[in-house]
C-alpha positions as CSV (number, residue, x, y, z in Angstrom):
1,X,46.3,-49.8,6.6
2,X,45.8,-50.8,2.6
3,X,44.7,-53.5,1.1
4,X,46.8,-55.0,-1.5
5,X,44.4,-55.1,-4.6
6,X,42.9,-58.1,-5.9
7,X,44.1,-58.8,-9.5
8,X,41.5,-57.5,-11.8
9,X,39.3,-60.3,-13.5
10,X,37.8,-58.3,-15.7
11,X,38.4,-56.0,-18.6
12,X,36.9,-52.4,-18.9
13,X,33.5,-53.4,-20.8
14,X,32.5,-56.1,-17.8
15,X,31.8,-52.6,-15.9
16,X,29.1,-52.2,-18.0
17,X,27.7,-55.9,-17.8
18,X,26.5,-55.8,-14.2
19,X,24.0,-53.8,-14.5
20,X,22.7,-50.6,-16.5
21,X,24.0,-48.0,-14.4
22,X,27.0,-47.3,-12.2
23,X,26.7,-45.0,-8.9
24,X,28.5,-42.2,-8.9
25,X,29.0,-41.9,-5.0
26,X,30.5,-39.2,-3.1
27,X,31.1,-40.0,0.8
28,X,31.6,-37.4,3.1
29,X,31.9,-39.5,6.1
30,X,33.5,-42.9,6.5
31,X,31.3,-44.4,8.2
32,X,28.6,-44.6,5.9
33,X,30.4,-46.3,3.2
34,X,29.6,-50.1,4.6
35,X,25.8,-49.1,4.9
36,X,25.5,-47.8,1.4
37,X,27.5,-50.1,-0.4
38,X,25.3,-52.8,1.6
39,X,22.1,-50.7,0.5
40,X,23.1,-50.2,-3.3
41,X,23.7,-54.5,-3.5
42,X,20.6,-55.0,-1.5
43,X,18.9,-53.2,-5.0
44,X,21.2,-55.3,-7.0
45,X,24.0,-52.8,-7.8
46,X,27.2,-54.2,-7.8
47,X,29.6,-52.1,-9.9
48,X,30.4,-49.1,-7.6
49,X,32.0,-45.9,-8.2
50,X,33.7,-43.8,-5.6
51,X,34.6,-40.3,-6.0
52,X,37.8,-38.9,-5.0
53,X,36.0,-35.6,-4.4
54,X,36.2,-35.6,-0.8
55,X,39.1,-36.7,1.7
56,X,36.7,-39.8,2.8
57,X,36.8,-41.2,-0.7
58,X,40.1,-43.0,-0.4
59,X,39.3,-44.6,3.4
60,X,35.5,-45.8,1.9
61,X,37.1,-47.2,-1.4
62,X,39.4,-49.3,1.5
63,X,36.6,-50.2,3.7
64,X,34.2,-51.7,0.7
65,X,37.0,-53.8,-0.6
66,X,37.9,-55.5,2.7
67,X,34.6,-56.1,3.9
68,X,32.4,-56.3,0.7
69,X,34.0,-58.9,-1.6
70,X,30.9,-59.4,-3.5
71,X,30.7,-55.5,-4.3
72,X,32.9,-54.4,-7.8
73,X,34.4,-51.0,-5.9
74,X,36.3,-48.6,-8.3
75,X,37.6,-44.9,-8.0
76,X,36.2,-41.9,-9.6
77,X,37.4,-38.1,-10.1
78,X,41.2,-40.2,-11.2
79,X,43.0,-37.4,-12.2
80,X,46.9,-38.2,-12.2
81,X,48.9,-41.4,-12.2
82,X,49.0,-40.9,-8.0
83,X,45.1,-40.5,-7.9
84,X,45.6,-44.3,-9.7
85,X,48.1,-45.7,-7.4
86,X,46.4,-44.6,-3.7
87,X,43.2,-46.1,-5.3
88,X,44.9,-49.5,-6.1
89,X,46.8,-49.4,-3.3
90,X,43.4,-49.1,-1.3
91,X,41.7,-51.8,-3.3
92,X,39.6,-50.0,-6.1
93,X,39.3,-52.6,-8.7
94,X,38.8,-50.1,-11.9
95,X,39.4,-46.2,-11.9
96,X,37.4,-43.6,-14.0
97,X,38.6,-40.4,-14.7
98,X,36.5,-37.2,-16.1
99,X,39.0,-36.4,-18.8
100,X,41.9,-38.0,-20.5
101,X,45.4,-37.9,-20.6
102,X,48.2,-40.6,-21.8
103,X,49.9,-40.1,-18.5
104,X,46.9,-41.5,-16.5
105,X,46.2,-44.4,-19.0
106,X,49.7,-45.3,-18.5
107,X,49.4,-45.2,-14.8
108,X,46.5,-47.7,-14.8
109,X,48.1,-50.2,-17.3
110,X,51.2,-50.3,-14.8
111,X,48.8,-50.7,-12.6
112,X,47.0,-53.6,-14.0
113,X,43.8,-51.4,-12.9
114,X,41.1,-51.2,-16.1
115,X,39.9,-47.8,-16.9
116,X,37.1,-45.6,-18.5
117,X,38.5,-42.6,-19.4
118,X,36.3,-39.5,-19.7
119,X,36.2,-37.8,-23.5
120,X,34.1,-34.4,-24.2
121,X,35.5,-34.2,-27.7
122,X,36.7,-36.2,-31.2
123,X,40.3,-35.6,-30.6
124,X,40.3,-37.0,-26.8
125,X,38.3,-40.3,-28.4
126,X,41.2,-40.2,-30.6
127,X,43.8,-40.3,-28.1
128,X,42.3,-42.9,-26.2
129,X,41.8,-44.9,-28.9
130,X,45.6,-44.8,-29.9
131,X,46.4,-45.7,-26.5
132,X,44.1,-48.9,-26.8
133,X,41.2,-47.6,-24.8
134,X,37.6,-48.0,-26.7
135,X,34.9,-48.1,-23.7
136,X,35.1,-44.4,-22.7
137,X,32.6,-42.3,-20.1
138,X,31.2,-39.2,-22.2
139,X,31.2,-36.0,-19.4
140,X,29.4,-34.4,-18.8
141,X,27.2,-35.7,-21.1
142,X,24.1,-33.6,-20.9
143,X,26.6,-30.4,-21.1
144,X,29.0,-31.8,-23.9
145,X,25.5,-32.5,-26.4
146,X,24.6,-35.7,-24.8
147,X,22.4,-38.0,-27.0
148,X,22.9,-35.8,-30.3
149,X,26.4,-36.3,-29.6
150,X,26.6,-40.1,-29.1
151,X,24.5,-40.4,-32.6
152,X,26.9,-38.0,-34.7
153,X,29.9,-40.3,-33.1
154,X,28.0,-43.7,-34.0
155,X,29.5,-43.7,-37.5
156,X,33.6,-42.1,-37.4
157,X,33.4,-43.7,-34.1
158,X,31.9,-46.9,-34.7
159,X,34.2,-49.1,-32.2
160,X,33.8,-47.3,-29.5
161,X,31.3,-47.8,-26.9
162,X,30.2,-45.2,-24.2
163,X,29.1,-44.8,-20.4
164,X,27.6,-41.5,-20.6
165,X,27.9,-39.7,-17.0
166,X,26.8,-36.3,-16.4
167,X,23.2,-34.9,-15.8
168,X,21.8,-37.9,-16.2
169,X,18.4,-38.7,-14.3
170,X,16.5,-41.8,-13.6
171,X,13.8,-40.1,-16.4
172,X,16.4,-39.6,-19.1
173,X,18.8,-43.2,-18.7
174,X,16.4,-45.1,-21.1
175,X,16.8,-42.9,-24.0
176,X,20.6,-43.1,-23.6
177,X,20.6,-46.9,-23.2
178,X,18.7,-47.1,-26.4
179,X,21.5,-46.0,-28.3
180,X,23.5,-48.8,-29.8
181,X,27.1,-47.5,-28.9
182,X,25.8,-47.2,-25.1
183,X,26.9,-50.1,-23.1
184,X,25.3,-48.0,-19.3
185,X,25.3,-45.0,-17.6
186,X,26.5,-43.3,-14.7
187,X,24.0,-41.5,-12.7
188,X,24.7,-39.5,-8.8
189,X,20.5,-40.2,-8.2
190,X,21.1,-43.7,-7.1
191,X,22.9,-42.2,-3.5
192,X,21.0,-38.3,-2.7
193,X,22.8,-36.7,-0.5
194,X,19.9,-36.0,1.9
195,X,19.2,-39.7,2.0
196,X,22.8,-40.7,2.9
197,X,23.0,-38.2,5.5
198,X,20.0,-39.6,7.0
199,X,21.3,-42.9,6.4
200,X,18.0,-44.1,4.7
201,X,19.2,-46.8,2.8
202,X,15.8,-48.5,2.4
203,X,15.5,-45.2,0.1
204,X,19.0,-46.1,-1.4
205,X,17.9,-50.0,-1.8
206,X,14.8,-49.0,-3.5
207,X,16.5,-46.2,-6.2
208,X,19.1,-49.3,-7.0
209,X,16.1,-52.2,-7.8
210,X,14.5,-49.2,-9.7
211,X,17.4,-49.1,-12.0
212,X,17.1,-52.7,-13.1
213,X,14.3,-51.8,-15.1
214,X,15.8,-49.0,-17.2
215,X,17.5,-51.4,-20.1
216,X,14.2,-53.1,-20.5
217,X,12.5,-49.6,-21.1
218,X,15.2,-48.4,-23.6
């Protein structure tokens, strides 16, 4: 059964001020989704992104939201204004899409659900932009030119501000976070897929408190 979802008490950019990455999580079984959300807060991640990519996304987003208040759950891989709804409906509390379209920014405004819409190029910044969206998730970033990129946007670009997601490792998330348009990062090496199928969430815990270290080294 959904949960209704809570208003959101935040805007876009407070994603980005709990901490200086946001899990990209993909859940292929249900019942791992308490443990790990419990594992990645236990390391001090709260923001918490999960994927649509398998059918156990939508049930996990559900089961974090009833039973982990403390835990900012959103929905990743949002690709049309349904993707938005089901996610809301199941409690997400901010969607993130990999690309951009009007049609899904207009889904999540109905849906008083915050979004950071995915841009690859200068004409999807530009769409977002005229549709009032200026935190946006550059993916995949280490395909699309990565830091390069983010430097030659800094100037026509300079009210933007970026979550770069894509190829991004534990090694590489300082010199990202140095950049002054780059409010965090979205990485997949806070939850291996070996280690959540052995349900080694010390592992987990220990990746998370790692990652509060990174905007100190930037």
């Amino acid at each position: 059964m959904a949960v209704n979802a809570p208003t959101p008490a935040l805007n876009p950019l407070d994603i980005a001020s709990y901490g200086p990455v946001i899990p990209v999580i993909v859940i292929d079984r249900v019942e791992d989704a308490i443990p790990l959300a419990e594992a990645l807060l236990a390391g001090g991640v709260k923001v918490l992104e999960v994927t649509l990519r398998t059918p156990a996304g939508l049930p996990a987003i559900e089961a974090i939201a009833r039973q982990l208040p403390e835990a900012v759950v959103g929905v990743g891989t949002v690709l049309n204004a349904e993707d938005a709804r089901r996610a809301s409906e199941a409690g997400a509390r901010f969607a993130v899409s990999p690309g951009y379209t009007s049609a899904v920014g207009s889904a999540c405004k109905g849906l008083n659900l915050p979004l950071l819409p995915g841009v690859a190029t200068s004409s999807e910044i530009m769409q977002a932009l005229a549709d009032g969206f200026q935190f946006l998730k550059l993916f995949p970033a280490e395909a699309v030119g990565g830091i390069p990129l983010l430097k030659s946007w800094a100037s026509p670009f300079g009210q933007v501000s970026f979550c770069p997601t894509g190829g991004i490792t534990n090694a590489t998330a300082p010199n990202y976070l140095a950049l002054p348009n780059v409010r965090c990062v979205g990485g997949s090496w806070l939850t291996p897929a070996d280690a959540v199928r052995s349900g080694d969430w010390a592992r987990i815990t220990q990746l998370a408190q790692a990652t509060q270290a990174l905007r100190q080294a930037s």
